[in-house]
TIRO-2110 file (N, C-alpha, C; in Angstrom, 1 decimal):
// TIRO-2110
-8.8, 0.4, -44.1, N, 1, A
-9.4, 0.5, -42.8, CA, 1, A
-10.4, -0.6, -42.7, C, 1, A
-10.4, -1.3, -41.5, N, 2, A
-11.4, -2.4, -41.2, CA, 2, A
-12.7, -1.9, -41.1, C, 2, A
-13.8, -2.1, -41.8, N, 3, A
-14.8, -2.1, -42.4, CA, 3, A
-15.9, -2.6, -41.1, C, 3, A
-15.2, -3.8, -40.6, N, 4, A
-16.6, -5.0, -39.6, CA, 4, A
-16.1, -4.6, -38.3, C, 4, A
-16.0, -3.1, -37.8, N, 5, A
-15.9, -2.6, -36.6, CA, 5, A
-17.0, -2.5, -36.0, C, 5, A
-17.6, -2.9, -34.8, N, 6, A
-18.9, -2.7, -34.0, CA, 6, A
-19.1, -1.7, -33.4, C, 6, A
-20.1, -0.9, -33.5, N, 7, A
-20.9, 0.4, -33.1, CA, 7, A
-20.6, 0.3, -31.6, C, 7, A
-20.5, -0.9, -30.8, N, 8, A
-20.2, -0.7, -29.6, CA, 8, A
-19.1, -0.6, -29.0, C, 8, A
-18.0, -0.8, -29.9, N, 9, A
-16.8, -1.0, -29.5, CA, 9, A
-16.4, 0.8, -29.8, C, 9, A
-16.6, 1.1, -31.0, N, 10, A
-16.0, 2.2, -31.6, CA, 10, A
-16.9, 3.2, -32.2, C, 10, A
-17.0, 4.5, -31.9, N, 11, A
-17.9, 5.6, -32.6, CA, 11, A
-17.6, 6.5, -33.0, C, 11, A
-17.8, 6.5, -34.6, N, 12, A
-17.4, 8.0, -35.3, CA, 12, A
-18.5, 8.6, -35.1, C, 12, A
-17.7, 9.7, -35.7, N, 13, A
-18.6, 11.0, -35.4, CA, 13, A
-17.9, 11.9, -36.6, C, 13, A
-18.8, 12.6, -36.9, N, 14, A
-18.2, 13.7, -38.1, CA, 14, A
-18.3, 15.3, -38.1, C, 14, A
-17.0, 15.5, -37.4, N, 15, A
-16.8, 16.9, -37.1, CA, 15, A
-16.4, 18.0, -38.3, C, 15, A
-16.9, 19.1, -38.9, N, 16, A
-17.1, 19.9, -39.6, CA, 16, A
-15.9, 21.0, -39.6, C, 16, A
-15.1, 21.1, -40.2, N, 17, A
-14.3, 22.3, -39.8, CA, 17, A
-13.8, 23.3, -41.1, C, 17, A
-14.7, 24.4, -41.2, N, 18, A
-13.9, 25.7, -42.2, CA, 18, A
-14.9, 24.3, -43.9, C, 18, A
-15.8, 23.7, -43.2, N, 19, A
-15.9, 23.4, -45.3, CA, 19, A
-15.1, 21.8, -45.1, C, 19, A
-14.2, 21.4, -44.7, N, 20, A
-13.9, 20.1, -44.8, CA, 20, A
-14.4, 19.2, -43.6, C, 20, A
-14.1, 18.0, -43.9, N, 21, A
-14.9, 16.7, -42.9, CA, 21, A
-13.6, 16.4, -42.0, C, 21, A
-13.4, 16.3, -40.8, N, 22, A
-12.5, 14.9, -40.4, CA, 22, A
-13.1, 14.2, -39.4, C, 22, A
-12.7, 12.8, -39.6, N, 23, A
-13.9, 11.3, -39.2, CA, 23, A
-13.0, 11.6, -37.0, C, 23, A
-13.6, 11.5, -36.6, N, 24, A
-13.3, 11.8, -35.0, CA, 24, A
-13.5, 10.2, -34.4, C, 24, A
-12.6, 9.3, -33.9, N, 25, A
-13.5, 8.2, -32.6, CA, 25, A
-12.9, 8.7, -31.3, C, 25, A
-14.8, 8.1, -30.7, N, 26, A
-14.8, 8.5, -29.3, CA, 26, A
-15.4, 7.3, -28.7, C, 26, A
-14.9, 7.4, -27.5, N, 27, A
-15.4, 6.0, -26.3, CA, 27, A
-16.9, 6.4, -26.7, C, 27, A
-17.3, 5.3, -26.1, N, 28, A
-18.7, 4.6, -26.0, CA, 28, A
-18.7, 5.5, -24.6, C, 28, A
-20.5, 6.0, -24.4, N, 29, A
-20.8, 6.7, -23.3, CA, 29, A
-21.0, 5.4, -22.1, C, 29, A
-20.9, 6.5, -21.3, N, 30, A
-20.4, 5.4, -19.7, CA, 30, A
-22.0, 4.7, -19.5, C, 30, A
-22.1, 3.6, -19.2, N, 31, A
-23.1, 3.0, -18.6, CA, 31, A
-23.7, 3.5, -17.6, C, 31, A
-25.1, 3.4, -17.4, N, 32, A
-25.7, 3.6, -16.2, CA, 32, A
-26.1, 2.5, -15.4, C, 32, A
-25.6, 3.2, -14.0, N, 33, A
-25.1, 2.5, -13.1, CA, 33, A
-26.2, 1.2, -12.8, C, 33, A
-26.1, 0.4, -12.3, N, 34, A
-27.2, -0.9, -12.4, CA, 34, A
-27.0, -1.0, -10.8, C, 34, A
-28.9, -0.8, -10.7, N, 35, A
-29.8, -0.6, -9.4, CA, 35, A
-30.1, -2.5, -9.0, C, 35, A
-29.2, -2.7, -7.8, N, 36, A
-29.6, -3.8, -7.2, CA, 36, A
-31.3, -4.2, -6.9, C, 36, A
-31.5, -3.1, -6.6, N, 37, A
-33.3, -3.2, -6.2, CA, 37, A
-33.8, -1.8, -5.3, C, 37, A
-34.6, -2.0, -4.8, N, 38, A
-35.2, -0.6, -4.0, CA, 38, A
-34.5, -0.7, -2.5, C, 38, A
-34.3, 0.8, -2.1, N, 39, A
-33.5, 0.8, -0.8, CA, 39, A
-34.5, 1.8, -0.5, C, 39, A
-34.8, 1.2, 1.1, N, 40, A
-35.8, 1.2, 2.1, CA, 40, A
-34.6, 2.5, 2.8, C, 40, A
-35.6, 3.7, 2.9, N, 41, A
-35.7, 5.3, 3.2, CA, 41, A
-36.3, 4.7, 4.6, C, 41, A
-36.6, 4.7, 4.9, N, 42, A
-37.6, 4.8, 5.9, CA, 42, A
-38.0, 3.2, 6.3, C, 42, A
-39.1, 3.0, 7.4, N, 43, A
-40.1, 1.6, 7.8, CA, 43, A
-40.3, 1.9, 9.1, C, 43, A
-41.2, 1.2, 9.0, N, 44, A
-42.5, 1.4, 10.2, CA, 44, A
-41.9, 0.1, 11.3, C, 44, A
-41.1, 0.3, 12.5, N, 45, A
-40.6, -0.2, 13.6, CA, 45, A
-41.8, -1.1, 14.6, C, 45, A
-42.8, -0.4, 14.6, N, 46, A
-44.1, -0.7, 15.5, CA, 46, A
-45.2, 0.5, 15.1, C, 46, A
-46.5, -0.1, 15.8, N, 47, A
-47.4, 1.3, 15.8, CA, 47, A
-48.0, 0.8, 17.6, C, 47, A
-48.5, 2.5, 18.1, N, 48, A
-48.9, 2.4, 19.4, CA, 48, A
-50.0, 3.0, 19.0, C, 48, A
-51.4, 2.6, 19.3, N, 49, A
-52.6, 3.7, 19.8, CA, 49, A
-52.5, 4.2, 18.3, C, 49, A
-52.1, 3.6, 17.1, N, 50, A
-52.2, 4.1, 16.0, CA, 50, A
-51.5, 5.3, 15.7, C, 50, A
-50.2, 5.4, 16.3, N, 51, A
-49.3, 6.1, 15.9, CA, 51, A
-48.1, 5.2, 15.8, C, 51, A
-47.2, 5.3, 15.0, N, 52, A
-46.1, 4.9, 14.1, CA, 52, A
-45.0, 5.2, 15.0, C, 52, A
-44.1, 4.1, 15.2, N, 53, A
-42.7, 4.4, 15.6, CA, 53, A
-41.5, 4.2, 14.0, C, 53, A
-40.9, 4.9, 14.4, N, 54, A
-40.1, 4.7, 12.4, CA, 54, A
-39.0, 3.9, 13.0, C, 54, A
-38.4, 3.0, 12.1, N, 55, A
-37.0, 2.9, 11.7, CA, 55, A
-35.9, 3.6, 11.8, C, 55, A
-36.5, 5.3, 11.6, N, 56, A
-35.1, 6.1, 11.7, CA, 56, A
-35.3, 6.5, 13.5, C, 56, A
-36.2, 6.7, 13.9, N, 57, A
-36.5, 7.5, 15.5, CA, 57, A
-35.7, 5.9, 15.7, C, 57, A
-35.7, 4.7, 16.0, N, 58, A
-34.8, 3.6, 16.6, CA, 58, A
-33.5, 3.7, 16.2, C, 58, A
-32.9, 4.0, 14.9, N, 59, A
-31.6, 4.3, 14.2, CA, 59, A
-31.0, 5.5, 14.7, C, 59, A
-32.0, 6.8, 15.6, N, 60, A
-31.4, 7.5, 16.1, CA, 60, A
-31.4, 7.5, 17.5, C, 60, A
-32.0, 6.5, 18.0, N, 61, A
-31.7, 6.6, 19.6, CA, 61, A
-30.6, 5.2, 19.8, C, 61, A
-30.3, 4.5, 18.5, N, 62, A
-29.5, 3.5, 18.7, CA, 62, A
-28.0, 4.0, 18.4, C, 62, A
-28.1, 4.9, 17.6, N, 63, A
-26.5, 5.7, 16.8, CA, 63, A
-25.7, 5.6, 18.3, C, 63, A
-25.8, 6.3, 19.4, N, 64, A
-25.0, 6.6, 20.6, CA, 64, A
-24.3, 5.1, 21.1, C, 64, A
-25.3, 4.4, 21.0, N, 65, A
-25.6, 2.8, 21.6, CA, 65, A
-24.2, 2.0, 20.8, C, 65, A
-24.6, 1.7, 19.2, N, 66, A
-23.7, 1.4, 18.4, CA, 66, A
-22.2, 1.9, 18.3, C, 66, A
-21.9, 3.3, 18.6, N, 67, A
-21.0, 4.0, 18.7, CA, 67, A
-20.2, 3.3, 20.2, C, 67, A
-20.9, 3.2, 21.1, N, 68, A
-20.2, 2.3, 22.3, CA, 68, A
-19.6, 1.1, 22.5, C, 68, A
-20.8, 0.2, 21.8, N, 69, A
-20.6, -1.2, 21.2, CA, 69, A
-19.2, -1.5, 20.5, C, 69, A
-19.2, -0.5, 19.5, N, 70, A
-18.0, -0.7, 18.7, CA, 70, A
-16.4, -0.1, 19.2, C, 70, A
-16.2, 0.4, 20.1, N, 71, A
-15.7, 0.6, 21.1, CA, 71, A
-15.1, -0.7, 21.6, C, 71, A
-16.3, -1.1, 22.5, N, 72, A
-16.3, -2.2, 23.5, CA, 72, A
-15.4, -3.6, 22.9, C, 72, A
-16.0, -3.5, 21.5, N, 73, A
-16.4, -4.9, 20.3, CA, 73, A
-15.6, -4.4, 19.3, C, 73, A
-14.5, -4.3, 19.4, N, 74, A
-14.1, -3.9, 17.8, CA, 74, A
-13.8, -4.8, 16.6, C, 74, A
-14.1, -6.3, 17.3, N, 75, A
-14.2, -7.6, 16.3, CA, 75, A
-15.3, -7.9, 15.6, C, 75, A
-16.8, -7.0, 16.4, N, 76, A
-17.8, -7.2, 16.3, CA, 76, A
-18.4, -8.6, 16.1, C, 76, A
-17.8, -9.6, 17.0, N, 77, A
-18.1, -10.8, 16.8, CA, 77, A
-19.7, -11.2, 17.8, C, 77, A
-19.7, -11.9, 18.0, N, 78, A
-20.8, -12.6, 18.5, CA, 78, A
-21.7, -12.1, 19.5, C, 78, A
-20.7, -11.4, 20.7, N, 79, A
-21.1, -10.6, 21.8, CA, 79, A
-21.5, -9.1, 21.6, C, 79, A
-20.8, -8.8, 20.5, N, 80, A
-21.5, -7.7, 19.9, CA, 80, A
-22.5, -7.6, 18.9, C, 80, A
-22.8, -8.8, 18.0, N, 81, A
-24.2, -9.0, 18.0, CA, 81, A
-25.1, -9.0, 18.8, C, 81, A
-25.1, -9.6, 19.9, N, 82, A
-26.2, -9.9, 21.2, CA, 82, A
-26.7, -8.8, 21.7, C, 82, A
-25.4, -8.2, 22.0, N, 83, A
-25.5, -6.3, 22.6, CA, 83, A
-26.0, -5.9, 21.9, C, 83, A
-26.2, -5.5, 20.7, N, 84, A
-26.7, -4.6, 19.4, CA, 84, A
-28.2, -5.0, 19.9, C, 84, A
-28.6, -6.3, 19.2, N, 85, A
-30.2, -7.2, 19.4, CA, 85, A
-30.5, -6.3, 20.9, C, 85, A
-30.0, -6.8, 21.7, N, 86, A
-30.7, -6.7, 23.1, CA, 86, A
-31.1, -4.7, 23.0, C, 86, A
-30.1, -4.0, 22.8, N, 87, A
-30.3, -2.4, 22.9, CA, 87, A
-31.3, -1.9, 22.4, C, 87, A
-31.0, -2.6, 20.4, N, 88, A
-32.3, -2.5, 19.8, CA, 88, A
-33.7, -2.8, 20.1, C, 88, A
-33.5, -3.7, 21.1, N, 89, A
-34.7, -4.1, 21.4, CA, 89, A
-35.5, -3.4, 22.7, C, 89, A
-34.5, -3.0, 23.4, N, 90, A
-34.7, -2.5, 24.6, CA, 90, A
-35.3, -0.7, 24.4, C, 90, A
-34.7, -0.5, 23.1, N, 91, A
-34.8, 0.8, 22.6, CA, 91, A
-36.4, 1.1, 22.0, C, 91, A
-36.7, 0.1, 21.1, N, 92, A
-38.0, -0.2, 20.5, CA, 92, A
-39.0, -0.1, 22.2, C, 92, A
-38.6, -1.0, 22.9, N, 93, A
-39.7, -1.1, 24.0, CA, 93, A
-39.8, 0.4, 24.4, C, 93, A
-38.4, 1.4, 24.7, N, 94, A
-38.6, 2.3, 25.1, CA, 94, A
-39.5, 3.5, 24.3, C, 94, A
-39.2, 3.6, 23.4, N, 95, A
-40.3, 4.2, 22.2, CA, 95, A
-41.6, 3.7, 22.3, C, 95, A
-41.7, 2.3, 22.7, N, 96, A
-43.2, 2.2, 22.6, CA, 96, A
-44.1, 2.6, 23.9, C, 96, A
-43.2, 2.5, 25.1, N, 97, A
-43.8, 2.7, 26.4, CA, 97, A
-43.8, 4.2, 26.4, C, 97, A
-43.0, 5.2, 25.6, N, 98, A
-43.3, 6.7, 25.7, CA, 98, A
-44.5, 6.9, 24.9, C, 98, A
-44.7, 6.3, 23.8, N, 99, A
-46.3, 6.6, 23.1, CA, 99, A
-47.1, 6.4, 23.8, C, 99, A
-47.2, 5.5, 25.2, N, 100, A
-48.1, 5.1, 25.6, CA, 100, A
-48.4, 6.2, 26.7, C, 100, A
-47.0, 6.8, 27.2, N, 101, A
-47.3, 7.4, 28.5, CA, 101, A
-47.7, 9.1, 27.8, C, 101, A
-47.6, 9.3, 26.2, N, 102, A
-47.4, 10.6, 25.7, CA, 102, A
-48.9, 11.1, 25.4, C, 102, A
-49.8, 9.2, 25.0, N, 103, A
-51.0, 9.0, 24.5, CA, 103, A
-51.8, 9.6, 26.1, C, 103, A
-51.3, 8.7, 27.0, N, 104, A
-52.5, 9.6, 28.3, CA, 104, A
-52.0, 10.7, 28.6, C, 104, A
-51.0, 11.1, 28.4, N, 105, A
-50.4, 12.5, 29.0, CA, 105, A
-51.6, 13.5, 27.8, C, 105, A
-51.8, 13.0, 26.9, N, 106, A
-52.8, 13.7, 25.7, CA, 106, A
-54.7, 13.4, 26.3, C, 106, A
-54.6, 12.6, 26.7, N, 107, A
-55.8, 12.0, 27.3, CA, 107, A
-56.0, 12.9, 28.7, C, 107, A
-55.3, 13.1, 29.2, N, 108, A
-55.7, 13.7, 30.5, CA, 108, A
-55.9, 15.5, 30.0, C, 108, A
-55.2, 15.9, 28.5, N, 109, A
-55.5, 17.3, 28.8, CA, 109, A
-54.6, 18.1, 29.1, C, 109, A
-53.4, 17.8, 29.2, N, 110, A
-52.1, 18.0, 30.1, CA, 110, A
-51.4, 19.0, 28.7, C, 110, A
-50.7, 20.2, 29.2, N, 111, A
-49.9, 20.5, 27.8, CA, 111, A
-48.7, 21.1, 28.9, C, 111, A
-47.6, 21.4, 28.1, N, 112, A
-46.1, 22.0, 28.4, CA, 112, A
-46.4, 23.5, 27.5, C, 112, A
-46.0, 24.6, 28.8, N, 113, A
-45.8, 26.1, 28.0, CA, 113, A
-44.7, 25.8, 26.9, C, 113, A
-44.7, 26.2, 26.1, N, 114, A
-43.7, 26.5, 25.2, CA, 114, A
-42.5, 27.2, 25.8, C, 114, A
-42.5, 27.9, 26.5, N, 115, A
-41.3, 29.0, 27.2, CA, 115, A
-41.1, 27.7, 27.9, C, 115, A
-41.4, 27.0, 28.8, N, 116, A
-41.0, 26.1, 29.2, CA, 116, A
-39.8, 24.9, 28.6, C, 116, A
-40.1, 24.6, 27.4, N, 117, A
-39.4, 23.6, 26.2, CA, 117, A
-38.4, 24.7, 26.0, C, 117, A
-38.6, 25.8, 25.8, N, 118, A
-37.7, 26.6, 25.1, CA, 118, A
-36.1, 26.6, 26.3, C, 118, A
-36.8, 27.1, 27.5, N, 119, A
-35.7, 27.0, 29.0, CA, 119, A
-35.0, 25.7, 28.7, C, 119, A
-35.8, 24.7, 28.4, N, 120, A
-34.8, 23.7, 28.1, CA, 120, A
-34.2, 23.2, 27.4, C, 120, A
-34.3, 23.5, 26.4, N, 121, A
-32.9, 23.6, 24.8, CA, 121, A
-32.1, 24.6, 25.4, C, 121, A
-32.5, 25.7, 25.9, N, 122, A
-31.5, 26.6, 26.0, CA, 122, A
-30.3, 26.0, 27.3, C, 122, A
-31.1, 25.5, 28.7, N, 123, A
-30.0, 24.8, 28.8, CA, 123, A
-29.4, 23.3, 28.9, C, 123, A
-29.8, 23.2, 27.6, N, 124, A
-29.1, 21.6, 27.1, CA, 124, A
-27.7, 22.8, 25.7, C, 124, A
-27.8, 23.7, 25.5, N, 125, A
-27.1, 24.7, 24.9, CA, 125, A
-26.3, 24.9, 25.7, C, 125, A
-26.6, 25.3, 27.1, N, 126, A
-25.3, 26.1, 27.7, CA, 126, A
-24.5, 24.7, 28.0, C, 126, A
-25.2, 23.6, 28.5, N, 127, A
-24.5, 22.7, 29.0, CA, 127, A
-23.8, 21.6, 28.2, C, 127, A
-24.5, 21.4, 27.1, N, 128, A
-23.6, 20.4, 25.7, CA, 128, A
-22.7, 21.2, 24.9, C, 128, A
-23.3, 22.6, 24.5, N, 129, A
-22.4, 23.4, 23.7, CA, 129, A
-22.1, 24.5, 24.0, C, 129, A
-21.7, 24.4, 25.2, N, 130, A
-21.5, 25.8, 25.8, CA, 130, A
-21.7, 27.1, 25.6, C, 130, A
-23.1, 27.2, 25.4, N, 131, A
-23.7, 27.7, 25.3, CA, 131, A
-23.2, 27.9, 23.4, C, 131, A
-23.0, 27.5, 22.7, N, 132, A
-22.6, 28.1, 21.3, CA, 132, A
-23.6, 27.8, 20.7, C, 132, A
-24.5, 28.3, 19.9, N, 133, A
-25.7, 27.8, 19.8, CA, 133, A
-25.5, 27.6, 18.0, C, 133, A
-24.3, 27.8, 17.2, N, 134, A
-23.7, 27.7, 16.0, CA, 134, A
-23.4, 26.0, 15.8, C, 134, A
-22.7, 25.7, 17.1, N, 135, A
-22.4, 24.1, 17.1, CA, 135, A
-23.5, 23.4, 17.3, C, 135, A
-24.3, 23.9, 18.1, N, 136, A
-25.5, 23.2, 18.5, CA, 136, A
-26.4, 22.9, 17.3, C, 136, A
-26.6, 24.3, 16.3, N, 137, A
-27.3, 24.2, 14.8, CA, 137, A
-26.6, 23.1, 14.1, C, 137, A
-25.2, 23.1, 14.3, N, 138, A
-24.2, 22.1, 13.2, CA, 138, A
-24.8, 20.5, 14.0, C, 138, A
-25.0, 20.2, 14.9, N, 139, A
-25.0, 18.9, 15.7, CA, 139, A
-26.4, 19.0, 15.0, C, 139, A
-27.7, 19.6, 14.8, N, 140, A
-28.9, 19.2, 14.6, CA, 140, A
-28.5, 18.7, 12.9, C, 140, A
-27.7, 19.5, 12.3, N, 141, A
-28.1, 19.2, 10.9, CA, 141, A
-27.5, 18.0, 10.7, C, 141, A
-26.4, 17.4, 11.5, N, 142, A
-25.9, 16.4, 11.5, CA, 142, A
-26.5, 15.3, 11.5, C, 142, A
-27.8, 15.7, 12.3, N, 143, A
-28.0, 14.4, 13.4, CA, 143, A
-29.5, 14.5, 12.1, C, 143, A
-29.6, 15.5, 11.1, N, 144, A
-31.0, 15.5, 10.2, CA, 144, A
-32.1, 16.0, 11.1, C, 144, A
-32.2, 16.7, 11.7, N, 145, A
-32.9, 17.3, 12.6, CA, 145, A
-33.6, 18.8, 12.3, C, 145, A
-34.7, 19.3, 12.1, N, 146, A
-34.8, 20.7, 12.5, CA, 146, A
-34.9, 21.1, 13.7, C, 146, A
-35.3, 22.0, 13.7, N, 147, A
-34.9, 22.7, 15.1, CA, 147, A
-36.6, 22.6, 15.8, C, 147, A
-37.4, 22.6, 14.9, N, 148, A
-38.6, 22.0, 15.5, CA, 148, A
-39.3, 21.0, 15.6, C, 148, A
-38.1, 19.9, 14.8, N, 149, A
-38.3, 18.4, 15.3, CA, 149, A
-37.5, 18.3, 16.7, C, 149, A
-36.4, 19.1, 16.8, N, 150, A
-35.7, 18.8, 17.7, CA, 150, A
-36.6, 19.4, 19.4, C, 150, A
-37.7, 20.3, 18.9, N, 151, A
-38.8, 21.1, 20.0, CA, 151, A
-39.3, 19.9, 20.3, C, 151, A
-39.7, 19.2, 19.4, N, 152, A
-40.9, 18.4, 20.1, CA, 152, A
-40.1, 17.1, 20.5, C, 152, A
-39.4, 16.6, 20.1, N, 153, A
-38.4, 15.5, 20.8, CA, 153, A
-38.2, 15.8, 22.1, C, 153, A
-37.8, 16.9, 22.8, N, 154, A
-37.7, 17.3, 23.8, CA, 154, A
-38.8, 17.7, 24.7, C, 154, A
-39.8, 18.1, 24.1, N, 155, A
-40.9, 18.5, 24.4, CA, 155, A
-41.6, 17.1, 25.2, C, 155, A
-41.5, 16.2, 24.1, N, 156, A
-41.2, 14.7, 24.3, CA, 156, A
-41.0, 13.9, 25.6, C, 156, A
-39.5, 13.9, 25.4, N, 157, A
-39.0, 14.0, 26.9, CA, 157, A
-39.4, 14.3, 28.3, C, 157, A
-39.9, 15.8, 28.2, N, 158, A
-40.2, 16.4, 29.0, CA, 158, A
-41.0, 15.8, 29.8, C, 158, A
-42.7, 15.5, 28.9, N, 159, A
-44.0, 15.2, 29.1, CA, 159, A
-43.2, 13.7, 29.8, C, 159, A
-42.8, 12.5, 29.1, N, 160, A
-42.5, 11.3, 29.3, CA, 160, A
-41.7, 11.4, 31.0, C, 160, A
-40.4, 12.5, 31.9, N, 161, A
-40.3, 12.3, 32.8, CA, 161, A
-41.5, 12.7, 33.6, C, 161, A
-42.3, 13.7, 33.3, N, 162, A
-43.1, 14.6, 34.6, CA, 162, A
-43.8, 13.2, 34.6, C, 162, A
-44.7, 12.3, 33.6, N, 163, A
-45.6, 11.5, 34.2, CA, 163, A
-44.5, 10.7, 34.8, C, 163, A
-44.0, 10.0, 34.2, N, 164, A
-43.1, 9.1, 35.4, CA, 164, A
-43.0, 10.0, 36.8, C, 164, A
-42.4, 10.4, 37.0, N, 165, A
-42.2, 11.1, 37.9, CA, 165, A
-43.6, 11.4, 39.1, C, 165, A
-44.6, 11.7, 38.4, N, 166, A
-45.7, 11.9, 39.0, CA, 166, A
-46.1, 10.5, 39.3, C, 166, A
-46.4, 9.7, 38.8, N, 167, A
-46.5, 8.3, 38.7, CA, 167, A
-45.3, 7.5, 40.2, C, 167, A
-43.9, 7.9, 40.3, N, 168, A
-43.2, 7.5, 41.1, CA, 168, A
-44.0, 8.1, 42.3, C, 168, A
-44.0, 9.5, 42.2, N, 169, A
-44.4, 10.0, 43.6, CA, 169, A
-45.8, 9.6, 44.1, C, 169, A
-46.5, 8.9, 43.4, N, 170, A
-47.9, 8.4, 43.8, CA, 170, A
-47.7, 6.9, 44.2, C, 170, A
-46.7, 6.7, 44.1, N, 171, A
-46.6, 5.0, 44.9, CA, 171, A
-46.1, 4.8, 46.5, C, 171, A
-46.6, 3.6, 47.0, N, 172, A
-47.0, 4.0, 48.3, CA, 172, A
-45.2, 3.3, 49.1, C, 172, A
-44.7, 3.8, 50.0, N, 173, A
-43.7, 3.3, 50.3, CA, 173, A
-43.6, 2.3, 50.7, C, 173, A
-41.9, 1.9, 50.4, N, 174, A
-41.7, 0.5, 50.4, CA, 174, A
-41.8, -0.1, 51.7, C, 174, A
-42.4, -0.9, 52.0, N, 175, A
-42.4, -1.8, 53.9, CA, 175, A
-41.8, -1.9, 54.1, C, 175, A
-41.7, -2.1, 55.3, N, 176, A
-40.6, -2.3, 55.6, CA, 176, A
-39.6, -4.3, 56.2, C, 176, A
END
């Protein structure tokens, strides 16, 4: 038997059976897997008024966006870079102009009943998921959502049309 075998090539081992020995080889245990470097969970997109826009809140109002793009672009060449940039960007501005309008909507004192948010999940339910409220749970877990992140997202919403809205109706008509 060759004698100048290397421990990394080949490994006995000495299995016991009934009072006698027999010599056993086995593979070398599998390697662990080798980490390129740290992978970024999360990042901070902007901050408004000292609140944080994330990386993932842009990654999740862009998912619908990208999903179209690649549709449109299925070469993904050049024009579909530009489109991505511009959405992303357009998307970011929009996150930041709702902190802004969420911050005075907080400033003035203003709140939404709760029964109110609730009327409105219920009919974004009847109307996305007809009414199935099983699919609607499967789309939140999908999308990594609770059901009380998904309140205040909407809740969100809500506040961000009424001031607009309030805001439109307070402007003086167009001249004519």
């Amino acid at each position: 038997m060759n004698r100048h075998l290397t421990s990394s090539l080949v490994f006995s081992s000495v299995v016991f059976y009934g009072g006698t020995s027999i010599a056993q080889e086995t593979p070398p245990p599998p390697r662990p897997a080798i980490v390129a470097g740290p992978i970024e969970v999360n990042g901070i997109a902007g901050k408004v008024n000292g609140k944080v826009i994330t990386k993932n809140q842009v990654s999740f109002m862009l998912a619908p966006v990208y999903a179209q793009l690649v549709t449109q672009f299925p070469r993904r060449g050049p024009q579909f870079e530009a489109k991505f940039k511009e959405a992303k960007a357009n998307i970011v501005q929009e996150l930041i102009d709702r902190q802004i309008i969420l911050t005075e909507f907080k400033q003035l004192g203003a709140t939404i009943k709760p029964n109110i948010i609730d009327d409105e999940i219920k009919r974004q339910m009847r109307e996305l998921y007809n009414g199935d409220e099983s699919k609607f749970r499967e789309e939140l877990k999908r999308s990594r959502l609770t059901m009380e992140g998904y309140r205040e997202l909407t809740k969100e919403k809500m506040v961000v049309q009424a001031m607009r809205s309030q805001q439109f109706s307070e402007a003086p008509p167009p001249l004519p």
